[in-house]
C-alpha positions as CSV (number, residue, x, y, z in Angstrom):
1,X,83.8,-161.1,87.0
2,X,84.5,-157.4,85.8
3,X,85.9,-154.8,88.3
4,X,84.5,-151.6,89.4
5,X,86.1,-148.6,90.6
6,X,83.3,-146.7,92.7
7,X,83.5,-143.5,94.5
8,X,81.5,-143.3,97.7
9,X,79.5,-139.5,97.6
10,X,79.0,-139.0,101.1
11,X,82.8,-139.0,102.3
12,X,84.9,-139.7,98.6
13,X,86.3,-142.7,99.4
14,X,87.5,-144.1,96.1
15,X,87.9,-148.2,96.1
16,X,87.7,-151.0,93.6
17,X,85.2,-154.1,93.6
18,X,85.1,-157.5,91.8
19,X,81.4,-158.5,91.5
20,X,78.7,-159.3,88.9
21,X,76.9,-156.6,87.3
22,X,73.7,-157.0,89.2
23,X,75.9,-156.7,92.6
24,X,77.3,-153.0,91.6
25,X,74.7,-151.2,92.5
26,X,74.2,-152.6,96.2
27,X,77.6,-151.9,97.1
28,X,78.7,-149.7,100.4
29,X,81.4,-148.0,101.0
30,X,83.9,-149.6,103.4
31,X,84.5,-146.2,105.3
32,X,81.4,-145.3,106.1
33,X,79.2,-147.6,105.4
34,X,77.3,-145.1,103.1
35,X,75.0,-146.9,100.0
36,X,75.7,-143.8,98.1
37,X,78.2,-145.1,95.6
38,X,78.6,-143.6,92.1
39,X,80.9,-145.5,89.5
40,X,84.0,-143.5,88.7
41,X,85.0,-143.6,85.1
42,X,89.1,-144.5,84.6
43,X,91.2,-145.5,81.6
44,X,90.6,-149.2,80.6
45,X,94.2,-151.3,80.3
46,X,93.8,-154.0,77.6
47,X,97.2,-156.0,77.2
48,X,97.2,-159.2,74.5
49,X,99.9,-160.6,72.8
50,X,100.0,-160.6,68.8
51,X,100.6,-163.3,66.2
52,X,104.6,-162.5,66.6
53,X,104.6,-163.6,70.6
54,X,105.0,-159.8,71.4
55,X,102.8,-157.4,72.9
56,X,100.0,-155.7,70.1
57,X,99.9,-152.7,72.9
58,X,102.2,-149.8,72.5
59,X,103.7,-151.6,69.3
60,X,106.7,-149.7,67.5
61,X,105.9,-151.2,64.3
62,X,103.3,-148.0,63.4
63,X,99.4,-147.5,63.5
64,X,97.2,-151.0,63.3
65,X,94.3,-150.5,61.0
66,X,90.8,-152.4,61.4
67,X,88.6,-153.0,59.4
């Protein structure tokens, strides 16, 4: 299940859910009970670990290409 970081509009409460998709948008906020939540947009953190056992994030060994 992805997480959600929502901001509630009536009294900017910022807070964090795990639930499906189809649950998102009947969440409240746990303040004030409003059902006035908006999604916030944050950084994504995507850790793996490469072929070598060491981390493929933040890797000293220069730019990965794709393609």
């Amino acid at each position: 299940m992805p997480s959600y970081d929502l901001i509630c509009q009536m009294c900017n409460h910022k807070f964090s859910v795990f639930c499906s998709i189809s649950q998102k948008d009947r969440q409240v906020c746990p303040v004030c009970g409003s059902d006035q939540i908006k999604q916030r947009f944050t950084t994504i953190n995507v850790m793996g670990k490469s072929s070598s056992g060491g981390s493929s994030i933040g890797s000293s060994s220069g730019p990965q290409r794709f393609g």
